[in-house]
C-alpha positions in Angstrom: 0.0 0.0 0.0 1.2 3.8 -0.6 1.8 6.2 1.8 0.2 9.0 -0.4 -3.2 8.7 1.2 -4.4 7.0 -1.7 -5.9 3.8 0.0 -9.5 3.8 0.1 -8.8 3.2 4.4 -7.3 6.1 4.2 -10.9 8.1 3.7 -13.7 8.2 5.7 -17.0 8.8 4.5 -17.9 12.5 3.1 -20.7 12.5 4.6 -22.0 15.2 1.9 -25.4 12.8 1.3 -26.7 12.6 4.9 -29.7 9.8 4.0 -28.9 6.8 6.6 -28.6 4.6 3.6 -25.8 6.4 2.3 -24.1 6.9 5.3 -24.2 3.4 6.3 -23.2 2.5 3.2 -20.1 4.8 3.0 -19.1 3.2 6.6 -19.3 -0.3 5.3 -17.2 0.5 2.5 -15.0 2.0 4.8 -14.8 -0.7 6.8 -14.1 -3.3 4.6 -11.3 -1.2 2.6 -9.3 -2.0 5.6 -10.3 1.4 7.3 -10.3 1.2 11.8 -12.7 1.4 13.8 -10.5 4.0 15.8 -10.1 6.0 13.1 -13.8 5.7 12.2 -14.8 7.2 15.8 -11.9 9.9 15.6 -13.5 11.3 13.2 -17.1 10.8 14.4 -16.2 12.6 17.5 -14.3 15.2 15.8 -17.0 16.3 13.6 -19.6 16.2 16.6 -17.5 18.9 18.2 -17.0 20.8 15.4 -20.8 21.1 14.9 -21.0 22.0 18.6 -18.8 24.8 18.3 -20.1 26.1 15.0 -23.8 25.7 16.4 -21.7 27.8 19.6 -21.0 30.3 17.3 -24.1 30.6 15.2 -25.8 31.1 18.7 -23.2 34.0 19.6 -23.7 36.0 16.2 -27.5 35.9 16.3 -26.7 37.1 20.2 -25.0 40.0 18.8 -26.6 41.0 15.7 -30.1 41.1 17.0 -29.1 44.8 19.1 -26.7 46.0 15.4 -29.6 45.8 13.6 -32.2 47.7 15.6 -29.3 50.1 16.1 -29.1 50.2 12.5 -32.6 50.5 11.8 -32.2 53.3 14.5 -29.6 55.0 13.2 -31.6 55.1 9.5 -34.9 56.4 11.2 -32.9 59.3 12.7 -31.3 60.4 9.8 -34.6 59.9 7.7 -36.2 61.9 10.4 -33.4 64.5 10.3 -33.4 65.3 6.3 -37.7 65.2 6.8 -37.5 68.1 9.3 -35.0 70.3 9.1 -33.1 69.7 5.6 -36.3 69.6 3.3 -37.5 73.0 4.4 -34.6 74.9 4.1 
């Protein structure tokens, strides 16, 4: 076998379809390319965390951009209301 990550044990599953069928399927083949278990649950783990953070993250921007938007919105209303009062008549 070559070292150049060629071996089909060497990849795990995409996971880009995420139907059980496929997903089984792709751990199957995995499986009986030669691939580990180990290595199997690496990355099982590893992409469960990864989803927790991003999901971490996803929950910290909608935090944030919740008060930037009704200052932007703010921010347009005073300047709308500005040009309506005082700029318009002069």
């Amino acid at each position: 076998m070559s070292s150049s990550g060629d071996d089909p044990a060497d990849k795990l599953p995409s996971g880009d379809d995420p139907a059980a069928n496929t997903v089984l399927t792709g751990t199957i083949g995995f499986l009986n390319a030669g691939g580990t278990l180990g290595t199997l649950l690496q990355g099982a783990i590893f992409g469960t965390l990864v989803s927790v953070f991003t999901g971490g993250v996803d929950l910290i921007q909608s935090i944030v951009g919740v008060p930037v938007a009704a200052l932007g919105a703010l921010s347009e209303a005073t300047e709308t209301t500005i040009d309506a009062t005082i700029t318009e008549p002069l």
